[in-house]
N, C-alpha and C positions, 0 to 999 in steps of 0.2 A: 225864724219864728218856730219856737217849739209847744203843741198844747197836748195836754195830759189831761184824760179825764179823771178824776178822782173819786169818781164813784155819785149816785142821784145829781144832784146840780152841780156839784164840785169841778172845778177846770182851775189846772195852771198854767199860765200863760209865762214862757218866758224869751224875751226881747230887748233888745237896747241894752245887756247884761242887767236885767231884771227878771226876777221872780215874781209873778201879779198872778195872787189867788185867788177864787173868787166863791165864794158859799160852799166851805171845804165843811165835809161832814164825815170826821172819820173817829165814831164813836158807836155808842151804841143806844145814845142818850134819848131819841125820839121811845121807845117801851116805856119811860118813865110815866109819860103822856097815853101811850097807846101797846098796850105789848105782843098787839097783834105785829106791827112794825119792826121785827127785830130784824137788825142787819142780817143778807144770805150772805154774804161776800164778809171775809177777814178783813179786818181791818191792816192796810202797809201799814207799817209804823215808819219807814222810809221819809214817806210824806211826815207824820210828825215832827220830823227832825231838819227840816225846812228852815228858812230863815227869808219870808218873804219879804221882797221891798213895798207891794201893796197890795192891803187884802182890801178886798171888796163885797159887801152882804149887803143882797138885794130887799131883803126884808127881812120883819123879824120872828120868824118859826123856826124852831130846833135843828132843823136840819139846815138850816139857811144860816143860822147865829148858833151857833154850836161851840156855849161854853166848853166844854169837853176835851174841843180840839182847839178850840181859840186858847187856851191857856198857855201850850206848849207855844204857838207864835209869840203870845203877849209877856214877853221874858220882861225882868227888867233893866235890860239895856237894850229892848225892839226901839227901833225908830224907825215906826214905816209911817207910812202915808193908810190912813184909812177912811175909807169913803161909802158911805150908806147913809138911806135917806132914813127921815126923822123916827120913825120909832125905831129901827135897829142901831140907828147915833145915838137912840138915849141910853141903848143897853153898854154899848161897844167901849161907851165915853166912860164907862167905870171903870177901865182897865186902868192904872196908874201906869206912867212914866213920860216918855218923852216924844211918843206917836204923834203923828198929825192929823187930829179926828177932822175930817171933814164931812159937811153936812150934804147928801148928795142927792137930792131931789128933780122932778122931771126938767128936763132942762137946761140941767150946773152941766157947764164942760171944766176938767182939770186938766189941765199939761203937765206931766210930768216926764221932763225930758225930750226924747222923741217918743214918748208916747201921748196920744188923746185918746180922752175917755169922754162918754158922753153919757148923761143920764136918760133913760127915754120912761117913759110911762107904763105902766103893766096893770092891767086888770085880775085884779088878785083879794083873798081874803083881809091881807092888810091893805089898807086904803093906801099905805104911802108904799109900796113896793115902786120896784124900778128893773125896768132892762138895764143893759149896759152894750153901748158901742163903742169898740175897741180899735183906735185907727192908728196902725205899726206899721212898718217895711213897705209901708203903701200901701195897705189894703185893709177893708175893714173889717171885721166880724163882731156881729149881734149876738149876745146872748142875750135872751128873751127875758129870763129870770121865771118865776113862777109866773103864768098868767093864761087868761082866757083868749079864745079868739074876737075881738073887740075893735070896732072902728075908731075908739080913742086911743086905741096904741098906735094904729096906722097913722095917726094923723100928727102921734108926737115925733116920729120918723125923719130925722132929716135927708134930704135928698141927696142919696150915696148910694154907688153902688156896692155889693156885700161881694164879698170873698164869698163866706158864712157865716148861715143863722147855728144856732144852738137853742131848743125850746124844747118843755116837755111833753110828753106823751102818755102820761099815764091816767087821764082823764080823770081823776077824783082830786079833792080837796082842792077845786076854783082853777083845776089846771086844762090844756085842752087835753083832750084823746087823740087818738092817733090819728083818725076821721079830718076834723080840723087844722090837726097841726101840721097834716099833709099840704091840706088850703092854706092856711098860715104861711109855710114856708113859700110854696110855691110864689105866693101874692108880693112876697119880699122884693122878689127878684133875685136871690141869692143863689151864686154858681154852684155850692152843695151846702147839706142838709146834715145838721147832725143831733139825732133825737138824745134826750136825754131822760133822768128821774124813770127811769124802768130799771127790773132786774134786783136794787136791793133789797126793799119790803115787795115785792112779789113776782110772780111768774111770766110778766108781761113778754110778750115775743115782739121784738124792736122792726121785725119783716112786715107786720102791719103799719109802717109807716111806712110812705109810700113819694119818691121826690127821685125823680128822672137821674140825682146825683148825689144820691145819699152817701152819709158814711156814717156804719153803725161803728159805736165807739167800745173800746173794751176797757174793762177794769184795770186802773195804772197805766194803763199803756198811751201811748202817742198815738195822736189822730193825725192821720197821716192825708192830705192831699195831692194830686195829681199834678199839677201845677199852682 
């Protein structure tokens, strides 16, 4: 298992000789909306030039469904597997070609291959957001996706133990702070901690998150585990 952060929520996941991306945001497209938000960090264009087997968007905000960078995947001879729940499937579904839009709401598990993915629930500004649990090579890992610290996410949780969570920390726009998302992780149960959504729209210091087993993650680079 290899995972790449890709900058705010973005991760690639690759396993089973798959590529599995997931809320890639490598543009500059959130300023459109906000232009306090401009990216600090250059955009790879490496990662542009991707050809994933499945992308995965947990909701649907710019930086989550990020026409921009979704173009360069959505060629037209992609045939991936695409999975997001209902308002970012309604965006996703206007890409033409031969993809596999799947609708991925709290709940849907897909197999694909030896991979399982699992949708779980997020407290979040879109109503239909989603986590995503990722179970490969035997183990699992959570990404949270955008969301609050909420006892209906805990309760959509199936009963697994985590490799790793992955959740943000930048406390604005319905997401937790580092406060929380220390309690968050810890509450998981999961053997380490990897904060995300800090560092491109602003100066957040990722050391205020705080988890007995953390690993702060760096730009393009592999997250690397101990075991």
């Amino acid at each position: 298992m290899k995972i790449t952060w890709l900058g705010q929520a973005g991760l690639l996941f690759e396993t089973d000789g798959k590529k599995i991306v997931i809320d890639p945001y490598l543009s500059n497209n959130v300023t459109t909306v906000n232009p306090k938000n401009y990216r600090r960090v250059p955009v790879n264009e490496e990662f542009l030039a991707l050809r994933p087997d499945v992308i995965i968007c947990t909701h649907d905000h710019l930086d989550h469904v990020d026409k921009e960078t979704l173009k360069y995947y959505f060629t037209s001879d992609a045939k991936m597997l695409v999975l997001a729940p209902s308002n970012a499937w309604d965006i996703l579904r206007q890409y033409k070609g031969d993809s596999n839009y799947v609708r991925f709401n709290p709940g849907t598990t897909w197999t694909e291959g030896k991979v399982t993915l699992r949708a779980v629930y997020a407290e979040h500004s879109d109503p239909t957001a989603i986590g995503v649990i990722l179970t490969a090579e035997g183990r699992n890992y959570y990404i949270t996706g955008d969301t609050l610290y909420s006892e209906r996410v805990f309760e959509s949780l199936p009963d697994l133990p985590l490799k790793a969570v992955f959740l943000p920390i930048n406390g604005v726009g319905n997401n937790m702070n580092a406060t929380d998302a220390s309690a968050f992780a810890a509450r998981t149960g999961a053997t380490y901690a990897v904060p995300l959504h800090f560092g491109l729209f602003d100066n957040l210091d990722p050391h205020a998150f705080t988890h007995p087993r953390r690993v702060i993650p760096e730009f393009y680079q592999e997250i690397c585990f101990e075991d």
